[in-house]
matplotlib code that plots the C-alpha trace (Angstrom):
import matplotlib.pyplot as plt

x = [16.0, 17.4, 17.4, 15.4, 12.8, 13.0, 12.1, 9.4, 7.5, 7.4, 6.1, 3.5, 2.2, 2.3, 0.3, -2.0, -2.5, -3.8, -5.9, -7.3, -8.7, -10.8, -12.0, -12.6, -16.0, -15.9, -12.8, -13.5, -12.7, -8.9, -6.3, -4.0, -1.2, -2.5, -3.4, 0.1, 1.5, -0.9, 0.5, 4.2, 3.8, 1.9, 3.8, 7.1, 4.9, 4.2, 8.3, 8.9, 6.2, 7.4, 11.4, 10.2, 8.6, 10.7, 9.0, 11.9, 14.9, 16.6, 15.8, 12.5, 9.9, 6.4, 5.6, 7.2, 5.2, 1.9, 2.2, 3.4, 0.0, -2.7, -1.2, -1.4, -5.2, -6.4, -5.2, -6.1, -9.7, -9.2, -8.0, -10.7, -13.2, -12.3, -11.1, -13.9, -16.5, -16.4, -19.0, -19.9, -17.8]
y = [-4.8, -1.6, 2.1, 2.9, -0.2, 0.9, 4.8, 3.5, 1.1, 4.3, 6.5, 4.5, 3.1, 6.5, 7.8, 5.2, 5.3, 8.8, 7.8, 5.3, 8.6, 9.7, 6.0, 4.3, 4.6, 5.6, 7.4, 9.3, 6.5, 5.6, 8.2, 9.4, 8.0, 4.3, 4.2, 5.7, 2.7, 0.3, 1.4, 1.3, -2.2, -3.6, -2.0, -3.6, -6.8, -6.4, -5.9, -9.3, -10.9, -10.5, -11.2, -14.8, -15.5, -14.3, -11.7, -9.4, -9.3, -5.8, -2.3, -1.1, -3.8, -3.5, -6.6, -4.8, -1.4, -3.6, -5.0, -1.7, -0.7, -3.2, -4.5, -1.6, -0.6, -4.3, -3.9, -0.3, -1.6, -4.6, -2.6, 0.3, -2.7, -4.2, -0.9, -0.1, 2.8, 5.6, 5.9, 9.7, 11.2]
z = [-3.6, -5.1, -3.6, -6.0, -5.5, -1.8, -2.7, -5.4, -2.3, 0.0, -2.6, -3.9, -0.7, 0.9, -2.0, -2.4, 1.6, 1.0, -1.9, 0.2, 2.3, -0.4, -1.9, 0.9, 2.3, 6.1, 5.3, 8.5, 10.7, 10.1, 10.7, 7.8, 9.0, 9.6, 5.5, 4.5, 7.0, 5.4, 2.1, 3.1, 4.3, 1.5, -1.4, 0.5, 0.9, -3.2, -4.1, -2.2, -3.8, -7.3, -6.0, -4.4, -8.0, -9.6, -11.8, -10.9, -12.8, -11.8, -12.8, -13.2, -13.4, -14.4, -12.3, -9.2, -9.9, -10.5, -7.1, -5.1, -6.5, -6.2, -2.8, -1.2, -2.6, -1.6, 1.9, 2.4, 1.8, 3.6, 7.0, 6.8, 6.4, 9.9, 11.7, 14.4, 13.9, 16.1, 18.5, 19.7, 22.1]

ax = plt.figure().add_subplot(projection="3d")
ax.plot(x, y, z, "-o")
ax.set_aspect("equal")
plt.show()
């Protein structure tokens, strides 16, 4: 993995973290910075995916991108799915 794969899986997880704030319903209930984790994690999660199947060949990849992207979404959902509600304070 590139710099620039590395800088491109923190960008787009970070971004699609704090998308996740707005899409996800409940969006109240997980902190900010849990989602931009989430993100992170998932978008790196997405770059080794396509290197183990080798869908990556150096450079910029559309594969790589694609994953950084719909990784990310899927587990943002997935996490603010399972993460308990509040109950009043």
């Amino acid at each position: 993995m590139t710099i620039g794969g590395l800088v491109a899986a923190v960008v787009l997880g970070a971004a699609v973290g704090v998308l996740g704030r707005f899409v996800v319903p409940g969006r109240e209930r997980m902190p900010v910075w849990l989602l931009m984790a989430v993100g992170v994690v998932a978008a790196f999660g997405g770059t080794g995916l396509v290197h183990l199947s080798s869908l990556g060949d150096g450079g910029w990849n559309p594969w790589e991108a694609l994953f950084q992207i719909i990784l990310p979404v899927a587990a943002v959902v997935l996490v603010a799915a399972f993460w308990p509600r509040r109950t009043g304070r």
